[in-house]
N, CA, C and O atoms as a DFTB+ gen file, in Angstrom:
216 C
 N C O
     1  1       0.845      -1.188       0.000
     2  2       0.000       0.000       0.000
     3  2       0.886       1.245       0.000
     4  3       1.830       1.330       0.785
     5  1       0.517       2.455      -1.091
     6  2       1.310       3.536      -0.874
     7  2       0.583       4.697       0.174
     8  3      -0.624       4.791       0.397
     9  1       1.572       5.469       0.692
    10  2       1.230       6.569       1.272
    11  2       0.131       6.936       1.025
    12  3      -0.622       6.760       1.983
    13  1      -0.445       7.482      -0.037
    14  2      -1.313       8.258      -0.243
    15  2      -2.470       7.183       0.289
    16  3      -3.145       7.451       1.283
    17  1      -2.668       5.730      -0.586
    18  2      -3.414       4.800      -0.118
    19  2      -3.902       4.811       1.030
    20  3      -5.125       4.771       1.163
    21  1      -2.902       4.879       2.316
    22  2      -2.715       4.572       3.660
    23  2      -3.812       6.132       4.313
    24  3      -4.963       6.157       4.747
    25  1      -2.851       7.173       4.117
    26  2      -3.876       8.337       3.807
    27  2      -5.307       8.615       3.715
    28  3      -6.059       9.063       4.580
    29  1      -5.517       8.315       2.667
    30  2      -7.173       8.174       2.118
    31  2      -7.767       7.280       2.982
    32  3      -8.791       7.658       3.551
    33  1      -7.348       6.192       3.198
    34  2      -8.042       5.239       4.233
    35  2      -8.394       5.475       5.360
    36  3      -9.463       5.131       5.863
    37  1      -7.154       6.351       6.090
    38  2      -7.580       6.649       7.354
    39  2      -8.123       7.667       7.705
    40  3      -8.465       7.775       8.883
    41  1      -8.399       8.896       6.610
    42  2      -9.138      10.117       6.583
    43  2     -10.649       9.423       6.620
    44  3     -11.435       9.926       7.423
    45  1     -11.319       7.830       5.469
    46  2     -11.904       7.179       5.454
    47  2     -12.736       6.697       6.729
    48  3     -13.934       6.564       6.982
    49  1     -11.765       6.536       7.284
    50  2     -12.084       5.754       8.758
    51  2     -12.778       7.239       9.768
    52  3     -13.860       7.299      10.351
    53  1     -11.969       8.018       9.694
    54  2     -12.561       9.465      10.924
    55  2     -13.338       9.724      10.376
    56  3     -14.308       9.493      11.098
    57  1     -13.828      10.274       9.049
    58  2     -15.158      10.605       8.467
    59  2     -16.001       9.745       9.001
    60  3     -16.893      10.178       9.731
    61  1     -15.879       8.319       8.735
    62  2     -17.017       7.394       8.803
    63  2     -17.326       7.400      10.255
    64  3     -18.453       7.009      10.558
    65  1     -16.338       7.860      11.435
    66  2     -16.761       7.925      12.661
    67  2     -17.620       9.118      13.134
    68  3     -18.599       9.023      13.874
    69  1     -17.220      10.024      12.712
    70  2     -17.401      11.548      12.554
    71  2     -19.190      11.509      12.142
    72  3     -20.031      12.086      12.831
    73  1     -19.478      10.797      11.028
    74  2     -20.874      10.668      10.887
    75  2     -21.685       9.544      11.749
    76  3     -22.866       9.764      12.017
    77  1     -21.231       8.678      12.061
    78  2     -21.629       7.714      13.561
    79  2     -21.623       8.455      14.506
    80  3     -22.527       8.153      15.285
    81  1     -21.099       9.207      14.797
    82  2     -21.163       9.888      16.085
    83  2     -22.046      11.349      15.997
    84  3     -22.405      11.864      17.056
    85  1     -22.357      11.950      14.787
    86  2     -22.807      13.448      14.889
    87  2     -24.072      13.392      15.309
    88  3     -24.882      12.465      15.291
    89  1     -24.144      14.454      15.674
    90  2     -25.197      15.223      15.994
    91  2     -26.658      15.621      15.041
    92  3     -26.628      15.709      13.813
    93  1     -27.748      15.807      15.774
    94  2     -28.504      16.611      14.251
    95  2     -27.924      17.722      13.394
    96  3     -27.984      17.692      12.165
    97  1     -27.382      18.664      14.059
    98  2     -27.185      19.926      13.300
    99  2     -25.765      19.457      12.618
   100  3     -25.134      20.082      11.766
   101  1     -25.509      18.501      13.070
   102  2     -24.014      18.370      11.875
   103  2     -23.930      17.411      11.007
   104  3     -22.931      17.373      10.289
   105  1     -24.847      16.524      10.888
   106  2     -25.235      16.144      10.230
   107  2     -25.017      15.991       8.391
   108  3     -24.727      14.965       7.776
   109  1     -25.181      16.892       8.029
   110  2     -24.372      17.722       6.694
   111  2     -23.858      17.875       6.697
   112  3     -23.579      17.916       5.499
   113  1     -22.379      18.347       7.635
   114  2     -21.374      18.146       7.845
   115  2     -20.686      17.004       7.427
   116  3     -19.899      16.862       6.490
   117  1     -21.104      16.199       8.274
   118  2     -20.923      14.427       8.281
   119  2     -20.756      14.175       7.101
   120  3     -19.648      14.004       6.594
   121  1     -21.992      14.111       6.417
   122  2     -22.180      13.392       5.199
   123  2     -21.150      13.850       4.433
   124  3     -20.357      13.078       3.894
   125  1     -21.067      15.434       4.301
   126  2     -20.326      15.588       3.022
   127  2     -18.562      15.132       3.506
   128  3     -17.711      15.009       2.626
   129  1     -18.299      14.970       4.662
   130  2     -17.003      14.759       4.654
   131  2     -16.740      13.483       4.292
   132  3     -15.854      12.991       3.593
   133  1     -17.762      12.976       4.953
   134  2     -17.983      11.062       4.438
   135  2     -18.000      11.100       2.485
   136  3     -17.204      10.324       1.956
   137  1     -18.554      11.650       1.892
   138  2     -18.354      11.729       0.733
   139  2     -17.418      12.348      -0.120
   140  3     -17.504      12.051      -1.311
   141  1     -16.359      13.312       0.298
   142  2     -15.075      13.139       0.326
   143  2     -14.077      12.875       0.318
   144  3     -13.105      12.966      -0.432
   145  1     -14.448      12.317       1.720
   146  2     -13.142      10.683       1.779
   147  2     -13.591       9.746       1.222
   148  3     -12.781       8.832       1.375
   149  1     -14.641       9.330       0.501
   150  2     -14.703       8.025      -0.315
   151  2     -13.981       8.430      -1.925
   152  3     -13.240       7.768      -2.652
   153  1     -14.470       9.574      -2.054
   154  2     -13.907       9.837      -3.549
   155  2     -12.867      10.078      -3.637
   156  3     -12.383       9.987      -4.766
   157  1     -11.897      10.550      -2.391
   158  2     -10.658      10.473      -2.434
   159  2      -9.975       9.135      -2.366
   160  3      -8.939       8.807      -2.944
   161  1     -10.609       8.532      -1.689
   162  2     -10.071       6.867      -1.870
   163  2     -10.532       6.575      -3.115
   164  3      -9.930       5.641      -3.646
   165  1     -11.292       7.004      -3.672
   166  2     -11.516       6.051      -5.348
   167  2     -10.413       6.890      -6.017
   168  3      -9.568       6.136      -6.500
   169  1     -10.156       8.064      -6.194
   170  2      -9.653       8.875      -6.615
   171  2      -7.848       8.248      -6.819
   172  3      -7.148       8.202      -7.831
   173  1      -7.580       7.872      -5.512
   174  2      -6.034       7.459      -5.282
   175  2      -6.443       5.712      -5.797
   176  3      -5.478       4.971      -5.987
   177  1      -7.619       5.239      -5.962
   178  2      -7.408       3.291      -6.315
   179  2      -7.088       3.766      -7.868
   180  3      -6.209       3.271      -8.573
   181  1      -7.951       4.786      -8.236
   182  2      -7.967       4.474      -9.615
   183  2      -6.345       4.978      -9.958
   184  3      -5.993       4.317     -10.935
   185  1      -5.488       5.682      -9.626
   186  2      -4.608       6.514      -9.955
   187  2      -3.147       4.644      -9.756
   188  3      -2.401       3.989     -10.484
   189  1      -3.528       4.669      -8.528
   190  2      -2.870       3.293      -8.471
   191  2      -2.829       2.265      -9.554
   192  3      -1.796       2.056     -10.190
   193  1      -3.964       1.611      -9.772
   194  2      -4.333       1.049     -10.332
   195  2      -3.390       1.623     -12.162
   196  3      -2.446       0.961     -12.593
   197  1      -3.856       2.712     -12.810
   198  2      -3.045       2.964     -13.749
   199  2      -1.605       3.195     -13.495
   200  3      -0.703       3.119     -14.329
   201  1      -1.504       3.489     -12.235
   202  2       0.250       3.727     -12.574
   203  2       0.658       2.292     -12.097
   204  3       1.791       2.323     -11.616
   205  1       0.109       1.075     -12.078
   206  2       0.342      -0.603     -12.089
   207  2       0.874      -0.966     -12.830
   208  3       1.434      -2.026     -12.548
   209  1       1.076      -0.512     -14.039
   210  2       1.891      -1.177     -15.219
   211  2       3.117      -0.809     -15.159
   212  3       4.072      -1.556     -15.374
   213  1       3.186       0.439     -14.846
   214  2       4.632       1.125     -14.965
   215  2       5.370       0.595     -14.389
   216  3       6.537       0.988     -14.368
């Protein structure tokens, strides 16, 4: 796993707690950070993934 990988994952992980744990009013908060860190993790698989051949 590279850095960035490792990264994204664990930004992954506090978001996903961050929205388990919020509140009503933060709520939107939550979500959008949770949706963030997922696209940043797709963001770094897919980037991986093409620089695989090299």
């Amino acid at each position: 796993m590279t850095p960035e990988f490792k990264e994204a994952l664990a930004a992954l992980r506090v978001a996903e707690n961050h929205f388990a744990f919020a509140d009503a009013e933060h709520i939107d908060a939550a979500i959008m950070e949770l949706n963030a860190a997922q696209s940043r993790l797709a963001a770094v698989i897919c980037c991986e993934k093409a620089n695989a051949g090299r």
